[in-house]
DOVEXNU-426144 format. One record per atom (N, C-alpha, C): residue number from 0; residue in three letters; atom name; x, y, z. Coordinates in nm, 3 decimals. Layout:
% DOVEXNU-426144
{node NUM 'ALA' 'CA' {X Y Z}}
...
//
This chain:
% DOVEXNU-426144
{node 0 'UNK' 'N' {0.232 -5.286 -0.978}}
{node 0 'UNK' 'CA' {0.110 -5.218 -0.944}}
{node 0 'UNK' 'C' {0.142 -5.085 -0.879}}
{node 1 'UNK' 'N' {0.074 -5.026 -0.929}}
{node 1 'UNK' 'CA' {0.104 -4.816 -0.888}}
{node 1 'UNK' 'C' {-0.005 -4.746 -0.913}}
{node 2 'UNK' 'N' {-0.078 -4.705 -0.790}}
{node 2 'UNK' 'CA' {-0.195 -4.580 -0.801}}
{node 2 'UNK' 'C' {-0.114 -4.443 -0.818}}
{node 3 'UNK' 'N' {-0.184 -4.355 -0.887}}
{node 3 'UNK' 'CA' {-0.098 -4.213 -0.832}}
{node 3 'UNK' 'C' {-0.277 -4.137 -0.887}}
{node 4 'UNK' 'N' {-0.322 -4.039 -0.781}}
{node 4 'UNK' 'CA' {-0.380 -3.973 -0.778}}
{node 4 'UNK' 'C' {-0.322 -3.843 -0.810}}
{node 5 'UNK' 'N' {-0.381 -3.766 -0.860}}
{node 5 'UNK' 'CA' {-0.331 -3.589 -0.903}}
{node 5 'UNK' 'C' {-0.390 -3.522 -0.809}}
{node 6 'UNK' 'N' {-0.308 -3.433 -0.800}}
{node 6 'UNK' 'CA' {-0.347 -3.333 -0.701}}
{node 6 'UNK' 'C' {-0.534 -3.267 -0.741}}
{node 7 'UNK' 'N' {-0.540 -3.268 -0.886}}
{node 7 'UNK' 'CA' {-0.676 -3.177 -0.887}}
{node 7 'UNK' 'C' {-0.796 -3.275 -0.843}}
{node 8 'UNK' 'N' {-0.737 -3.442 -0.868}}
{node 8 'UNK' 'CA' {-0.884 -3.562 -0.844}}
{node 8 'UNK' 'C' {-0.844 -3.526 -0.707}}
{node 9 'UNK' 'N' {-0.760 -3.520 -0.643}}
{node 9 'UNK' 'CA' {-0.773 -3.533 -0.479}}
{node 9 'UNK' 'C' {-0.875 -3.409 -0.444}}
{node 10 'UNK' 'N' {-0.846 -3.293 -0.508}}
{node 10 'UNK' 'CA' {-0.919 -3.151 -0.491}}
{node 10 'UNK' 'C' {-1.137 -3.187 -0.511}}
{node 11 'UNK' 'N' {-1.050 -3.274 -0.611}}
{node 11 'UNK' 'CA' {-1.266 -3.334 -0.651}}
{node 11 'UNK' 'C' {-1.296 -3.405 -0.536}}
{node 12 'UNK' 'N' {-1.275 -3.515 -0.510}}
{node 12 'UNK' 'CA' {-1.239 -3.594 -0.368}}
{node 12 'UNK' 'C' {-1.315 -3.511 -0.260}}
{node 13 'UNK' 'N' {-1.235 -3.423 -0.203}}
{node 13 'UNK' 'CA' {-1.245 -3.367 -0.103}}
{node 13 'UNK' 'C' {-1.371 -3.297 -0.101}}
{node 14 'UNK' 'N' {-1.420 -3.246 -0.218}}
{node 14 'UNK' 'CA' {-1.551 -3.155 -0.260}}
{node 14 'UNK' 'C' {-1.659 -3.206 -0.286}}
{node 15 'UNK' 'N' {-1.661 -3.344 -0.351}}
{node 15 'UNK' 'CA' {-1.783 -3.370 -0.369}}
{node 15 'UNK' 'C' {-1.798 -3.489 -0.245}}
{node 16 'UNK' 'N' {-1.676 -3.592 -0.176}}
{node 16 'UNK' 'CA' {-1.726 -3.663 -0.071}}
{node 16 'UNK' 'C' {-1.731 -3.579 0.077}}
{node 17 'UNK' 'N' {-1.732 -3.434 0.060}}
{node 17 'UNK' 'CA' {-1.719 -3.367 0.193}}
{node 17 'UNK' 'C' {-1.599 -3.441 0.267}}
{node 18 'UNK' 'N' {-1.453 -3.443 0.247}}
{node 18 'UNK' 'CA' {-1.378 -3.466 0.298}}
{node 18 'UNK' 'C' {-1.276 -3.399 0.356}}
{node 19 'UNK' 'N' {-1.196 -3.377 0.455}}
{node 19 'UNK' 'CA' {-1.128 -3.330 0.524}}
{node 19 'UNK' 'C' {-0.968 -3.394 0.511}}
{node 20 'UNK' 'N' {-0.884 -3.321 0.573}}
{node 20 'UNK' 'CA' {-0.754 -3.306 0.548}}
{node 20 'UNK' 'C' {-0.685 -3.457 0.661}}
{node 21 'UNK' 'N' {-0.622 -3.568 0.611}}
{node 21 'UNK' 'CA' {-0.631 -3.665 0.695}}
{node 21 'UNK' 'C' {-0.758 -3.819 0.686}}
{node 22 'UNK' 'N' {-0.858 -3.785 0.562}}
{node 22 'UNK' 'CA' {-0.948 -3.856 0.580}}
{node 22 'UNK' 'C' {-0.881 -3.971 0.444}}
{node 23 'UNK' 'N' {-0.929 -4.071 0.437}}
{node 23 'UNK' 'CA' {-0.914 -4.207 0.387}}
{node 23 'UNK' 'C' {-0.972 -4.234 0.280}}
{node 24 'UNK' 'N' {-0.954 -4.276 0.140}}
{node 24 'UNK' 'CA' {-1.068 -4.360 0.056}}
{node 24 'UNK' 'C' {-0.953 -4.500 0.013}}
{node 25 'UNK' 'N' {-1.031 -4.577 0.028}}
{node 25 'UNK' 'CA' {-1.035 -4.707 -0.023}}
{node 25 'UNK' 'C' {-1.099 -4.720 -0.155}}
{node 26 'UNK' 'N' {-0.998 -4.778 -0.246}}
{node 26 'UNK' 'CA' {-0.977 -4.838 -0.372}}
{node 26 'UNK' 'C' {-1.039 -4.978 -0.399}}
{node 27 'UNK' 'N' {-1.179 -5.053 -0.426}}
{node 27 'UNK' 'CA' {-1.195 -5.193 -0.433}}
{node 27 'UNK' 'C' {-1.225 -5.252 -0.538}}
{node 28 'UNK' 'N' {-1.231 -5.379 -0.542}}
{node 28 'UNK' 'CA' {-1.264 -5.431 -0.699}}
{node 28 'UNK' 'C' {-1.429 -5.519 -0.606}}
{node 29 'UNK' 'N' {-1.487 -5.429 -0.713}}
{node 29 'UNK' 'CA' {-1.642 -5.488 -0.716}}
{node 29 'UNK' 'C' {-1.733 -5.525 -0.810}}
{node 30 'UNK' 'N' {-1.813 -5.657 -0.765}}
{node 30 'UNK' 'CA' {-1.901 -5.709 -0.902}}
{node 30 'UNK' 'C' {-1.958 -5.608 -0.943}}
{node 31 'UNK' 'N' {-1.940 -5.643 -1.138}}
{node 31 'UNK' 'CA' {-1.977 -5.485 -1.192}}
{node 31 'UNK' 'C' {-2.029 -5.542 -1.362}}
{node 32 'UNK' 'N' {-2.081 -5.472 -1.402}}
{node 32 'UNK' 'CA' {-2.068 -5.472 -1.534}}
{node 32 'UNK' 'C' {-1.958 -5.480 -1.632}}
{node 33 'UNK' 'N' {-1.854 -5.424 -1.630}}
{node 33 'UNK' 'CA' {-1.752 -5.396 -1.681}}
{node 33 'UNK' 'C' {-1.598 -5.348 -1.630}}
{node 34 'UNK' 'N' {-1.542 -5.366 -1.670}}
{node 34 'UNK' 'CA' {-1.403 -5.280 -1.651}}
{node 34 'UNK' 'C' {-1.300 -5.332 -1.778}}
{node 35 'UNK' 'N' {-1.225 -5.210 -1.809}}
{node 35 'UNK' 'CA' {-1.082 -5.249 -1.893}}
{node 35 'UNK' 'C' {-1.041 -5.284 -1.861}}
{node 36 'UNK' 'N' {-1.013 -5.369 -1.746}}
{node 36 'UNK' 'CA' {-0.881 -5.489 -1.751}}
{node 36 'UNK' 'C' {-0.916 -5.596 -1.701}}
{node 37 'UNK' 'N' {-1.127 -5.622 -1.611}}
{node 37 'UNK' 'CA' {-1.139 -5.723 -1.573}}
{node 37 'UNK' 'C' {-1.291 -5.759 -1.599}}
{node 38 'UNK' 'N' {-1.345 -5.801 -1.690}}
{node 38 'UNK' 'CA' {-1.457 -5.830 -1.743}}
{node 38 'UNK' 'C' {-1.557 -5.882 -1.610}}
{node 39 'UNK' 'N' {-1.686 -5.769 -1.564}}
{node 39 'UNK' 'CA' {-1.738 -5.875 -1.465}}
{node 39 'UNK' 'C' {-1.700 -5.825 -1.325}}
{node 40 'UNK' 'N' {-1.639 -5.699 -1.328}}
{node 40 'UNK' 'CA' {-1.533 -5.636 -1.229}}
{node 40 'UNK' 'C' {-1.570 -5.476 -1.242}}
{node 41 'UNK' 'N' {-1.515 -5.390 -1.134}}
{node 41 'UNK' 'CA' {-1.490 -5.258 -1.160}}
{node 41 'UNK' 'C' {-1.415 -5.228 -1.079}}
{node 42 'UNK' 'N' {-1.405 -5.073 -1.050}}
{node 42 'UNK' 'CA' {-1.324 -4.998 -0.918}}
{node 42 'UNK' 'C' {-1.418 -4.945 -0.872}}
{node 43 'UNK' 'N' {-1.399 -4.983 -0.728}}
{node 43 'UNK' 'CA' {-1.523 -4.923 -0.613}}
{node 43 'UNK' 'C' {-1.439 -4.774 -0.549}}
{node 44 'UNK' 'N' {-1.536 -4.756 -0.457}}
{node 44 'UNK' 'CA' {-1.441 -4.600 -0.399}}
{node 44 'UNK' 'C' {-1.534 -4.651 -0.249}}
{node 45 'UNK' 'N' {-1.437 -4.631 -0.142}}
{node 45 'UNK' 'CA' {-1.519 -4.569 -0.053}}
{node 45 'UNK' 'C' {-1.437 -4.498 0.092}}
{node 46 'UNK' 'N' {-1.474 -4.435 0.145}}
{node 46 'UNK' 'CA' {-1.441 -4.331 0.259}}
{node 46 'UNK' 'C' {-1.416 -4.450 0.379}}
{node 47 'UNK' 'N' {-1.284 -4.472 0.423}}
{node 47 'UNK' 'CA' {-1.245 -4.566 0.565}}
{node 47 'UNK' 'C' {-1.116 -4.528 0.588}}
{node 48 'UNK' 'N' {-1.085 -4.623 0.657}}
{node 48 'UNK' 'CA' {-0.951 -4.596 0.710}}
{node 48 'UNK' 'C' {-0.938 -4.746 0.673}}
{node 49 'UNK' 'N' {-0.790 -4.754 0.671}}
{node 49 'UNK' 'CA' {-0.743 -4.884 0.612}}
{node 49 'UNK' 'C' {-0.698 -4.955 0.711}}
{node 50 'UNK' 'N' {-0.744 -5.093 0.702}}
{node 50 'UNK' 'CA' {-0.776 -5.229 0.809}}
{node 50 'UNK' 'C' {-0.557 -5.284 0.772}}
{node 51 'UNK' 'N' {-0.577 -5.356 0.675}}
{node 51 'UNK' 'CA' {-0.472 -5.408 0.622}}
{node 51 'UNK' 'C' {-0.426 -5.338 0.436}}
{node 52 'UNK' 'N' {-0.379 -5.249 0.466}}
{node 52 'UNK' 'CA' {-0.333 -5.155 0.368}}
{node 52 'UNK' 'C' {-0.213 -5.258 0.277}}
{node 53 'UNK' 'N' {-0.278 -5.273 0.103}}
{node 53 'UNK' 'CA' {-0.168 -5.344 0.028}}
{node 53 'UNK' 'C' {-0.070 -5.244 -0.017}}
{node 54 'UNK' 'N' {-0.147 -5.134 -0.001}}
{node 54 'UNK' 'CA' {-0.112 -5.045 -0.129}}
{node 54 'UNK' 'C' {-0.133 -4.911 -0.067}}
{node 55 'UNK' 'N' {-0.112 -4.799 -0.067}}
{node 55 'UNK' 'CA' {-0.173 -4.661 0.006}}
{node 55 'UNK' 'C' {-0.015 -4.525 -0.110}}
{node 56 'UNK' 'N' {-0.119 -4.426 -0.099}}
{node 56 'UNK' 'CA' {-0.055 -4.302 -0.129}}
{node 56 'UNK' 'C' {-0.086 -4.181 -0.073}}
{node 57 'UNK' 'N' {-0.056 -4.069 -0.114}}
{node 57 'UNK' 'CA' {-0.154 -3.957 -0.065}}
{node 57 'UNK' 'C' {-0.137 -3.846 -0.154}}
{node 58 'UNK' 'N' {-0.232 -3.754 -0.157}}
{node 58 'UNK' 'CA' {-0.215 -3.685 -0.268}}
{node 58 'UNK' 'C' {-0.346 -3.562 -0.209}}
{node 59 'UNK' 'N' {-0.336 -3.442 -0.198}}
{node 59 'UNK' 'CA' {-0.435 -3.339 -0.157}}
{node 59 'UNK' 'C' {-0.415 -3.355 0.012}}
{node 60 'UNK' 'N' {-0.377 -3.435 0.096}}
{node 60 'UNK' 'CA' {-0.416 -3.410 0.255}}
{node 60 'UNK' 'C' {-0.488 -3.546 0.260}}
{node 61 'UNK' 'N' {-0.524 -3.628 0.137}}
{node 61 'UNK' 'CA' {-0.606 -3.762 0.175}}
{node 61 'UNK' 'C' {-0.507 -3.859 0.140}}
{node 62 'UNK' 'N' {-0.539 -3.990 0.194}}
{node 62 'UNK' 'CA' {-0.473 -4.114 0.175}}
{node 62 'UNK' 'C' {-0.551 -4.184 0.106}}
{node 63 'UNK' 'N' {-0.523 -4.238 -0.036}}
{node 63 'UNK' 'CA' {-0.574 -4.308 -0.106}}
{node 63 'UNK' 'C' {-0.521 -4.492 -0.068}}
{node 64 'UNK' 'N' {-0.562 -4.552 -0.071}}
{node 64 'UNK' 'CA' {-0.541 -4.729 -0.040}}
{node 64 'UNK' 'C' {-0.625 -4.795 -0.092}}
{node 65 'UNK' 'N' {-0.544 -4.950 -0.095}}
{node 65 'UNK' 'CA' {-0.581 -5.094 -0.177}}
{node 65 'UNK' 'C' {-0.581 -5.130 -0.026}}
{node 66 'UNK' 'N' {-0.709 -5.269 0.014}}
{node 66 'UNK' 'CA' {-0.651 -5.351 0.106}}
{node 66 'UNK' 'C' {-0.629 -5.458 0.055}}
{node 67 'UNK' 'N' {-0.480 -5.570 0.086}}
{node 67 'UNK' 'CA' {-0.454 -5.671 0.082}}
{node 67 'UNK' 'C' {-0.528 -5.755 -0.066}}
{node 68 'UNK' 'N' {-0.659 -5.824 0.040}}
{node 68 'UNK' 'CA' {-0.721 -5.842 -0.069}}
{node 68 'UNK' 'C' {-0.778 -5.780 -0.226}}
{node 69 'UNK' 'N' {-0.745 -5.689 -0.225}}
{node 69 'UNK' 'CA' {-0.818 -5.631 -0.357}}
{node 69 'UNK' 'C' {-0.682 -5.592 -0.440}}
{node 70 'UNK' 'N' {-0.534 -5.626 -0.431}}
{node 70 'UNK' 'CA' {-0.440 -5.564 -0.501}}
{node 70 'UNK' 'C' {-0.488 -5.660 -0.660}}
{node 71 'UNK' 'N' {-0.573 -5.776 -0.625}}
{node 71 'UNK' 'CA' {-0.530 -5.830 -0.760}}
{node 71 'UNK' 'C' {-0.575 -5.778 -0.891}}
{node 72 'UNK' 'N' {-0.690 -5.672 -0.813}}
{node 72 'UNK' 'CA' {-0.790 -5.604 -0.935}}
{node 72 'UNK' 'C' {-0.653 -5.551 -1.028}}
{node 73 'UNK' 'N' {-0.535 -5.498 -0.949}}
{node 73 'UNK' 'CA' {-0.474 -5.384 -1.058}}
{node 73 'UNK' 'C' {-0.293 -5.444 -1.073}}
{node 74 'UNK' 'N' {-0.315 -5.573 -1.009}}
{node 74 'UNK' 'CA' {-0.197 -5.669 -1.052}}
{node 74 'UNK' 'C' {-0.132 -5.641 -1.193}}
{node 75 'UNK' 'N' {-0.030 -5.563 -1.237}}
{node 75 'UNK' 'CA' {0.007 -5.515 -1.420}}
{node 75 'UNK' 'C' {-0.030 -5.440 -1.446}}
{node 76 'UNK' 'N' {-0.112 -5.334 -1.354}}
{node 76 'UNK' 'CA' {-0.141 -5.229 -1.421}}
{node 76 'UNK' 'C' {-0.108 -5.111 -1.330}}
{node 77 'UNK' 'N' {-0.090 -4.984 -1.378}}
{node 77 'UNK' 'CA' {-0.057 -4.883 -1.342}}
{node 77 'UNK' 'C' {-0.204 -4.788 -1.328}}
{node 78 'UNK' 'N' {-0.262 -4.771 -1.254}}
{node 78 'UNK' 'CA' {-0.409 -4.629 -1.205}}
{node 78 'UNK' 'C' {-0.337 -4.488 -1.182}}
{node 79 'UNK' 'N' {-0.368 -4.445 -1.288}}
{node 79 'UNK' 'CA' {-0.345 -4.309 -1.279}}
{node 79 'UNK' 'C' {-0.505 -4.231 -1.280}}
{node 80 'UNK' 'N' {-0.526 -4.157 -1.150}}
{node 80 'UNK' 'CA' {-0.621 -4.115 -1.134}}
{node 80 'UNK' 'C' {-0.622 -3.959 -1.127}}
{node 81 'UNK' 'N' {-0.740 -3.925 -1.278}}
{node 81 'UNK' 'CA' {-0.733 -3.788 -1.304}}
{node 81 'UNK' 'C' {-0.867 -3.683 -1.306}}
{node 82 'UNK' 'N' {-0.864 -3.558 -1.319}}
{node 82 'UNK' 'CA' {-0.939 -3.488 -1.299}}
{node 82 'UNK' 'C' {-0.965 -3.438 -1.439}}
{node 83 'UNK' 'N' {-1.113 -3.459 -1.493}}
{node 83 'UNK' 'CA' {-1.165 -3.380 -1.573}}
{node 83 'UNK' 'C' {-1.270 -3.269 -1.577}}
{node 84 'UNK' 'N' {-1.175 -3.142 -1.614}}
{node 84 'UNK' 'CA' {-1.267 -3.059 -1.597}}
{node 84 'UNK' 'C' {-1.370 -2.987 -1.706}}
{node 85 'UNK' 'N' {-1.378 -3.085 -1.828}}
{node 85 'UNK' 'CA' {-1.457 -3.034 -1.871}}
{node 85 'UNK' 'C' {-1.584 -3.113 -1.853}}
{node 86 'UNK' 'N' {-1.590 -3.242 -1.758}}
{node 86 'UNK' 'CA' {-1.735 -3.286 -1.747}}
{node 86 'UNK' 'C' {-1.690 -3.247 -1.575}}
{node 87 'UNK' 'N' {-1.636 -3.244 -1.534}}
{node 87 'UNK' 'CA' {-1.614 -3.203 -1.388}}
{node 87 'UNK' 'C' {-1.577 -3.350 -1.303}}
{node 88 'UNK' 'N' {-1.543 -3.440 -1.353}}
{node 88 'UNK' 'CA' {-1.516 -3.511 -1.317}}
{node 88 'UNK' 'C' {-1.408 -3.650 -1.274}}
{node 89 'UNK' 'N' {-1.371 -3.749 -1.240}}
{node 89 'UNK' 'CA' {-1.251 -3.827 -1.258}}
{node 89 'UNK' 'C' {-1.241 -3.976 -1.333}}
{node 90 'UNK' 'N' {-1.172 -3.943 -1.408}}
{node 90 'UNK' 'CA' {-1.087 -4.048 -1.483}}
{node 90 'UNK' 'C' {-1.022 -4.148 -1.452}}
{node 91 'UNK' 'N' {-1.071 -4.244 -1.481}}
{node 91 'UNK' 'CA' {-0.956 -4.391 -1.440}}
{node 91 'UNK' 'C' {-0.860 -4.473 -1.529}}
{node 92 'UNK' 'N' {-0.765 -4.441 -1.565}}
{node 92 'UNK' 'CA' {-0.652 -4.458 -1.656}}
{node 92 'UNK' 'C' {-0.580 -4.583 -1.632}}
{node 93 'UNK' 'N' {-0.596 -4.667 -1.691}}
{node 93 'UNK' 'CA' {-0.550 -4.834 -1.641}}
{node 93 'UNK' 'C' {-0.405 -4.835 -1.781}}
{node 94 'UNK' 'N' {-0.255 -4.816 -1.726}}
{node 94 'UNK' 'CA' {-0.187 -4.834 -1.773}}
{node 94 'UNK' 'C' {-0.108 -5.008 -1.774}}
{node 95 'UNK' 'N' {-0.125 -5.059 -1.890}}
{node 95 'UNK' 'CA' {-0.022 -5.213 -1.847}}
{node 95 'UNK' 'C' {0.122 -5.184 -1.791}}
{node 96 'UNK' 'N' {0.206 -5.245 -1.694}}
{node 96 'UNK' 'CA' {0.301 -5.211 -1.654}}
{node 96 'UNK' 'C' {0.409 -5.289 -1.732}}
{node 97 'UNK' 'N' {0.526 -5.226 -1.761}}
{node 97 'UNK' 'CA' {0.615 -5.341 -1.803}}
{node 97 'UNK' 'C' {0.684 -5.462 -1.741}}
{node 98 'UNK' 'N' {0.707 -5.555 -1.809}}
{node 98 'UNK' 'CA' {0.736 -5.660 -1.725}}
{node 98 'UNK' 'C' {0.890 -5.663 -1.669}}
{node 99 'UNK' 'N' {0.953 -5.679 -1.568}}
{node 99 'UNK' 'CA' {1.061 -5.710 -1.519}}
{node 99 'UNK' 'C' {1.160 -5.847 -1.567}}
//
């Protein structure tokens, strides 16, 4: 399991959640309609600071994190999180990881 945010989604991040240099989003798996890798599931987003961090990166001045509980949403898969600028917006790229 591996998030990697790009520098330009961190740049969206910061602009459209009014965020500052040092501030937090949390990564969650929430009841949803859909998702590619978990039927019934999605990826949540939200602005905290992390309680029990599974997972954390940083990328722009923010810290992106999984807590504990939620690593299983992306258990085999690789999130590569990107910036599109021709709808202005971010991409969630669910890569399978190879097996060991």
């Amino acid at each position: 399991m591996n998030i990697h945010v790009s520098e330009e989604a961190a740049k969206w991040y910061r602009k459209e959640l009014e965020l500052r240099e040092g501030d937090s989003i949390r990564f969650f798996a929430r009841y949803s309609n859909t998702s590619p890798i978990h039927p019934g599931y999605s990826l949540g987003i939200s602005v905290e600071q992390p309680k029990h961090p599974g997972f954390r990166t940083e990328a722009g001045g923010l810290t992106f994190f999984m807590e504990e509980h939620d690593l299983w949403y992306l258990r085999g898969y690789r999130l590569n999180v990107k910036y599109l600028d021709s709808i202005d917006d971010i991409d969630y790229v669910y890569e399978e990881e190879a097996e060991a």
